[in-house]
N, CA, C and O of each residue as an XYZ file, in Angstrom:
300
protein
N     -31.715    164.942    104.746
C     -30.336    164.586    104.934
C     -29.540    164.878    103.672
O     -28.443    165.434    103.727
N     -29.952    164.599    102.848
C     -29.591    164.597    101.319
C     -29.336    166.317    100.981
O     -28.334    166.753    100.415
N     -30.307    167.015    101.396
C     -29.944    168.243    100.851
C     -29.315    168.960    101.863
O     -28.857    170.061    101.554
N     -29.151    168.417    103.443
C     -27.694    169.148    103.868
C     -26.471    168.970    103.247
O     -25.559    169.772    103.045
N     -26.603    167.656    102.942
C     -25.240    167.571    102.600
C     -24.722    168.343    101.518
O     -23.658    168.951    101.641
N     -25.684    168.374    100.007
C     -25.236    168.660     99.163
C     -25.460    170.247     99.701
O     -24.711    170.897     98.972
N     -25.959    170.944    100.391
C     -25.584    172.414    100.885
C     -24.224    172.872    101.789
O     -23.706    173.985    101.880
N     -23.834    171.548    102.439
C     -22.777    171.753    102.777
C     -21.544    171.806    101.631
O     -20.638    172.640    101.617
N     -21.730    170.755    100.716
C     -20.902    171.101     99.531
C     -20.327    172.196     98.903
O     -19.191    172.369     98.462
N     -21.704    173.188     98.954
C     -21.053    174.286     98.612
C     -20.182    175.336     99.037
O     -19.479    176.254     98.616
N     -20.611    174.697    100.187
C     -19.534    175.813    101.423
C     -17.962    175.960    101.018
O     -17.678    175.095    100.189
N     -16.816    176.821    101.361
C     -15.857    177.014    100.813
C     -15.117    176.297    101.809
O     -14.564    175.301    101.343
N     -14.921    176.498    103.102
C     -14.756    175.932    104.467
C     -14.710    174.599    104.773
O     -15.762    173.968    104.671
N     -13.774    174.068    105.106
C     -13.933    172.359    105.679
C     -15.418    172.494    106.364
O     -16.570    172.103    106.173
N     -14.495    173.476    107.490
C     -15.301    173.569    109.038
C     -16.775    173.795    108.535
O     -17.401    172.910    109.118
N     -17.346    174.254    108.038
C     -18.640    174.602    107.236
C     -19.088    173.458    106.779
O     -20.062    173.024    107.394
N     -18.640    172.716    105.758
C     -18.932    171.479    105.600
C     -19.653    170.900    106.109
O     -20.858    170.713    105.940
N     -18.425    170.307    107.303
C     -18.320    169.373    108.303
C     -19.731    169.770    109.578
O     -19.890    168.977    110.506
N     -20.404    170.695    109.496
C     -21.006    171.668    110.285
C     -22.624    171.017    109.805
O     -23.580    170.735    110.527
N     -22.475    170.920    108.318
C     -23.667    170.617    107.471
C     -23.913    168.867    107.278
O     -24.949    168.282    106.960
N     -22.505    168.285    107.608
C     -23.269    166.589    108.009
C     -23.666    166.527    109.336
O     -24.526    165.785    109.810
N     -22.782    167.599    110.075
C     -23.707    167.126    111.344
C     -24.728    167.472    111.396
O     -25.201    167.364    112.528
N     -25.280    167.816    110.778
C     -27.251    168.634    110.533
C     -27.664    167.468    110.246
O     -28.428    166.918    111.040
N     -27.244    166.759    108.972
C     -27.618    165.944    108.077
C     -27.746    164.515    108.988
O     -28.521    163.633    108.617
N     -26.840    164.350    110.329
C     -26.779    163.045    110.839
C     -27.818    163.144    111.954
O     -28.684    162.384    112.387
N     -27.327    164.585    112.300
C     -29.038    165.073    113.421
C     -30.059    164.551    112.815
O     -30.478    163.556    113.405
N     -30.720    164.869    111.717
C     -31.740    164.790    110.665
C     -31.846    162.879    110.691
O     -32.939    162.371    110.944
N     -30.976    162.244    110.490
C     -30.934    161.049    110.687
C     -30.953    160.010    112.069
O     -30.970    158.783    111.971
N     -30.948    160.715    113.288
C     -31.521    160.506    114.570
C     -32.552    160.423    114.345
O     -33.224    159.398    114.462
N     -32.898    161.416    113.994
C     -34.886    161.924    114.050
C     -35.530    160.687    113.101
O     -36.308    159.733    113.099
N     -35.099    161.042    112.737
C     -35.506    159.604    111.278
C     -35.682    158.361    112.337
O     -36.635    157.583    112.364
N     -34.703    158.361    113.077
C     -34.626    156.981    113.909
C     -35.746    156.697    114.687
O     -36.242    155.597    114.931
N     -36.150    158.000    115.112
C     -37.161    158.072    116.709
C     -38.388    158.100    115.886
O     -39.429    157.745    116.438
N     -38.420    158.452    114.706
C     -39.541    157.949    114.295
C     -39.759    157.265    113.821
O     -40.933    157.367    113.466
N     -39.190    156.185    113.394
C     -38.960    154.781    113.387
C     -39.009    154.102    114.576
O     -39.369    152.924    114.582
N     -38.895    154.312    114.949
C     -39.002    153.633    116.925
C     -40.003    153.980    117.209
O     -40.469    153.198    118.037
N     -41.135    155.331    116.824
C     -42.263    155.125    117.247
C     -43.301    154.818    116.378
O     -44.486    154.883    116.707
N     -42.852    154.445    115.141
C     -44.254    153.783    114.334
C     -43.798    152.561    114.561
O     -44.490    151.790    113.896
N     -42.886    151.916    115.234
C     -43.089    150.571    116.049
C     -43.414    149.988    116.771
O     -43.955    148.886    116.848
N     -42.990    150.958    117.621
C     -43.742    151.086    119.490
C     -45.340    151.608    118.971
O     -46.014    151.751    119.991
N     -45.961    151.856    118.025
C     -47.780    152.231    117.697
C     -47.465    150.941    116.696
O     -48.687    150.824    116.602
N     -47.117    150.204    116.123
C     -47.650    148.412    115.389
C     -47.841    149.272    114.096
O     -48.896    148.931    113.561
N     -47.194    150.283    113.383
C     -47.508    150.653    111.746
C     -46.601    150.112    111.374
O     -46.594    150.120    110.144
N     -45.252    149.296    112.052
C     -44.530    148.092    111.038
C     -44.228    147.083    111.562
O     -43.889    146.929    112.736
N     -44.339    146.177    110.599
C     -43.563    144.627    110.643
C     -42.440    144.736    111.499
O     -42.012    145.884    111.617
N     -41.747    143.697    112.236
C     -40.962    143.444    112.483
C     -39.702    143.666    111.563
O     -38.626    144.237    111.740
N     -40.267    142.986    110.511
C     -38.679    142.995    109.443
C     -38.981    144.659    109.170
O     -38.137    145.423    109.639
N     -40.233    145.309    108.378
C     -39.873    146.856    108.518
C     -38.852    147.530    109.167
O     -37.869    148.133    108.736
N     -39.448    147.225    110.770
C     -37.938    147.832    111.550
C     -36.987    147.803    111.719
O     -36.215    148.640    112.187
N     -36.750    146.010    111.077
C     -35.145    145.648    111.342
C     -34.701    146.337    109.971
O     -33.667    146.996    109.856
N     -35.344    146.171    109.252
C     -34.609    147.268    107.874
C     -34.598    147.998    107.662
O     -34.013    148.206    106.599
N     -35.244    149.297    108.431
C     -35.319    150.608    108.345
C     -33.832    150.540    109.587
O     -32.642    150.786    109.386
N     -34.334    150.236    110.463
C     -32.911    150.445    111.247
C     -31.303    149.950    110.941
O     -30.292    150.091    111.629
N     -31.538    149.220    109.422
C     -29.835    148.955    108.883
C     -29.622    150.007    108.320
O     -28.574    150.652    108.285
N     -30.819    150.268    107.759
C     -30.246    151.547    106.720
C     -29.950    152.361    107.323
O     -28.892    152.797    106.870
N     -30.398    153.130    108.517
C     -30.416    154.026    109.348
C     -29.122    153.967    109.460
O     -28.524    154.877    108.886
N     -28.300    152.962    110.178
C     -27.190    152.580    111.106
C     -26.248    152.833    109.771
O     -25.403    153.709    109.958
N     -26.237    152.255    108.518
C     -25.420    152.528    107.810
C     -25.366    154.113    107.319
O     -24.386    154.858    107.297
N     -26.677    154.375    106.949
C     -26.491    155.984    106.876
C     -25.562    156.914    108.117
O     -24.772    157.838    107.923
N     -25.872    156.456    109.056
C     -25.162    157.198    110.266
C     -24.073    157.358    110.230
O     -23.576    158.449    110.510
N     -23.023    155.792    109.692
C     -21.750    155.870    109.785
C     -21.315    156.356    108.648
O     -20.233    156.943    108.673
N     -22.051    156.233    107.365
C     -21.972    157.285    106.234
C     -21.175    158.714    106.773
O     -19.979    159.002    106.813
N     -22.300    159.398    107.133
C     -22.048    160.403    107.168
C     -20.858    160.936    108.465
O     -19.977    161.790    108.364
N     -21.178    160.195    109.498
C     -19.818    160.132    110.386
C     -18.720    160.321    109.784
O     -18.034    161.326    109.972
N     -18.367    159.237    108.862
C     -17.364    159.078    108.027
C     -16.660    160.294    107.299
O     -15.463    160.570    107.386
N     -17.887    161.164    106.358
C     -17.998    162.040    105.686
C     -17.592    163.166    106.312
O     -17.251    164.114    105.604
N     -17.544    163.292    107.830
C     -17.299    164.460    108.330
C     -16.003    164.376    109.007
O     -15.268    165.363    109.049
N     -15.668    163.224    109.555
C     -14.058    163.079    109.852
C     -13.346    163.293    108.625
O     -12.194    163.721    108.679
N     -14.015    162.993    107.284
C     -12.895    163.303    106.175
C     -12.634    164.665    105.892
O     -11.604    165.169    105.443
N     -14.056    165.366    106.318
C     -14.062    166.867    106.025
C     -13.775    167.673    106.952
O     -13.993    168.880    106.848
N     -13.190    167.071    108.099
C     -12.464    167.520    109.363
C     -10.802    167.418    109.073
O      -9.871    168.174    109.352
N     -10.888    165.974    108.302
C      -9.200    166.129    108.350
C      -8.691    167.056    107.061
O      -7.624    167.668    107.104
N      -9.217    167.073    106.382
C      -8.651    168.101    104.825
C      -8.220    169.088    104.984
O      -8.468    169.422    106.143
N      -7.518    170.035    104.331
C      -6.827    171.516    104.594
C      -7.830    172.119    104.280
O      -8.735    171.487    103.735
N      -7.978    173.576    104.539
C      -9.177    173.947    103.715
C      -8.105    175.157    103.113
O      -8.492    175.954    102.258
């Protein structure tokens, strides 16, 4: 996730950007489902999951965020 983003950075393009968090938030789904299935197989705690899934949820709107800003900018 981390290194879409900062690859989207370099892009000259909003639209390009904005192109490279949505990779980065894709990338952070996946993260999710596999988190949902080393739960659904018992490789975590309860609290594991509830805290892997805040971070998750906050990362998500992170980058949501990040891409409406890089949607609204001039390029």
């Amino acid at each position: 996730m981390a290194s879409n983003i900062a690859e989207g950075t370099s892009r000259k393009s909003k639209k390009d950007q904005a192109n490279f968090s949505v990779i980065a938030y894709s990338s952070t789904i996946e993260l999710l489902n596999d988190l949902i299935i080393s739960n659904d197989l018992a490789f975590l705690t309860n609290k594991q999951y509830t805290e892997g899934r805040e971070l998750i949820e906050r990362q998500t709107f992170l980058i949501a965020s990040l891409r409406q800003s890089q949607l609204r900018k001039k390029t």
